[in-house]
C-alpha positions in Angstrom: 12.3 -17.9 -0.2 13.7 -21.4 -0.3 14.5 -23.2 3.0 18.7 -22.2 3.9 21.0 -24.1 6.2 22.1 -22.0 8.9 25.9 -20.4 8.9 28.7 -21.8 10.8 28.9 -18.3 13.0 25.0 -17.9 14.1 25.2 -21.9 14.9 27.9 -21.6 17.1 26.0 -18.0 18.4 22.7 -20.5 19.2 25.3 -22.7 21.5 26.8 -19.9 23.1 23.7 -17.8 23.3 22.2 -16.2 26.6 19.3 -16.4 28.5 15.6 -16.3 26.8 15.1 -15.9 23.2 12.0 -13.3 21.6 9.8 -15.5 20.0 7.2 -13.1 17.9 4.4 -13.4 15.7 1.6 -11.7 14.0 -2.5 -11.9 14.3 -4.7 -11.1 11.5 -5.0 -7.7 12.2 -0.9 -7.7 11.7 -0.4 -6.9 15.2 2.5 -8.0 17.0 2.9 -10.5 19.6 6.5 -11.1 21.3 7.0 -13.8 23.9 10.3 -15.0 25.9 10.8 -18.6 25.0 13.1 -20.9 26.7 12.3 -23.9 25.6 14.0 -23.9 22.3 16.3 -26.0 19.9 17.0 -26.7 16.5 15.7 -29.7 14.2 18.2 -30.3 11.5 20.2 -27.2 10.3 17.1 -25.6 8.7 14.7 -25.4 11.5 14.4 -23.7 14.7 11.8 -24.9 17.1 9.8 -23.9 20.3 8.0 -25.9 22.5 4.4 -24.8 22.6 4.0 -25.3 26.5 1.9 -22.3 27.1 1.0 -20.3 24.2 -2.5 -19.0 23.9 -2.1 -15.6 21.4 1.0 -17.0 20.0 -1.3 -20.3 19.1 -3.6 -18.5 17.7 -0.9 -16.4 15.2 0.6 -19.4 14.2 -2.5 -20.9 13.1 -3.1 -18.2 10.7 0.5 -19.1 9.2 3.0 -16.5 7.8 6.4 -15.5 9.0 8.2 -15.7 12.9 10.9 -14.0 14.0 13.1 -15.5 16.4 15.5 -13.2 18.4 18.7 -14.0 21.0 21.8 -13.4 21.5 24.9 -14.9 22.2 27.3 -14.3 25.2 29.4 -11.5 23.6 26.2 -9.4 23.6 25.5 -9.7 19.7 22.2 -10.1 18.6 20.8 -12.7 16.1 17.2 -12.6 14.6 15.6 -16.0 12.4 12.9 -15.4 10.3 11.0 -17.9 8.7 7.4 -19.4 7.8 6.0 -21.2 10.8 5.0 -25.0 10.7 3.0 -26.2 13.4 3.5 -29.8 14.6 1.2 -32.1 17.3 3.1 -35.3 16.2 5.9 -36.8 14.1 9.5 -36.1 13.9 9.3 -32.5 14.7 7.7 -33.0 17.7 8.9 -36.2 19.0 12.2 -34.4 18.5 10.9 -31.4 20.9 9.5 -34.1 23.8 13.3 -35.6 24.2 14.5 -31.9 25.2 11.4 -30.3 26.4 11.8 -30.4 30.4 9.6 -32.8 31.6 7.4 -30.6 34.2 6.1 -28.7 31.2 2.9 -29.5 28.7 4.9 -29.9 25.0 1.3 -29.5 24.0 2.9 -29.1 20.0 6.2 -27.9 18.2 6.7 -24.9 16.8 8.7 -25.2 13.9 10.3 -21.6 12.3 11.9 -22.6 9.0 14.9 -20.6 8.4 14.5 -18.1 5.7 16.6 -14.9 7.1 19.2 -14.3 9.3 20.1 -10.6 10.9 22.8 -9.6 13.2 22.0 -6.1 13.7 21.3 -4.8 10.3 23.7 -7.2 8.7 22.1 -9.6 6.9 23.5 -12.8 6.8 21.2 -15.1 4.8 
């Protein structure tokens, strides 16, 4: 799977979207982990990222590498997932890029950086 820009429709969803996203990842037993993320935002049109302010199992699954899922939706109600391989970033671009929108009172400890491979809406897929 090559790295994909993302469609004009699920950007504009990602402005318009509503409350938390589902941030979820996998440990080496290939057990699921889902976390509410809030501190989210998009590097580029390629890359979704989450501020690592408080992971612990999430940490620890993204450190093993593989594929994220990133879920949210919009303020119609509709429902976007982004999967994509995981990229984990203490400095640089990435995350010098997450400080400037991370709220301050929070750790920014590392950038989590979900490049974007698939795209869902319901079943539909639209990458």
């Amino acid at each position: 799977m090559g790295m994909s820009s993302l469609p004009e429709r699920v950007s504009q969803a990602w402005k318009n979207r509503e409350g938390p996203a589902i941030l979820t990842t996998v440990d080496a037993n290939r057990v699921p982990n889902s976390i509410y993320v809030t501190c989210v935002g998009m590097q580029g049109d390629d890359r979704m990222v989450v501020a690592d302010n408080y992971f612990n199992k999430t940490r620890q699954n993204v450190k093993l590498g593989g594929i994220a899922a990133l879920l949210f939706i919009d303020k119609t109600g509709k429902a976007y997932q982004i999967k994509g391989t995981m990229e984990y970033h203490t400095e640089g671009a990435v995350f010098d890029g997450m400080k400037c929108w991370n709220p301050k009172k929070h750790p920014g400890h590392a950038a989590l950086a979900i490049r974007v491979e698939q795209i869902f809406s319901g079943s539909e897929k639209l990458l």
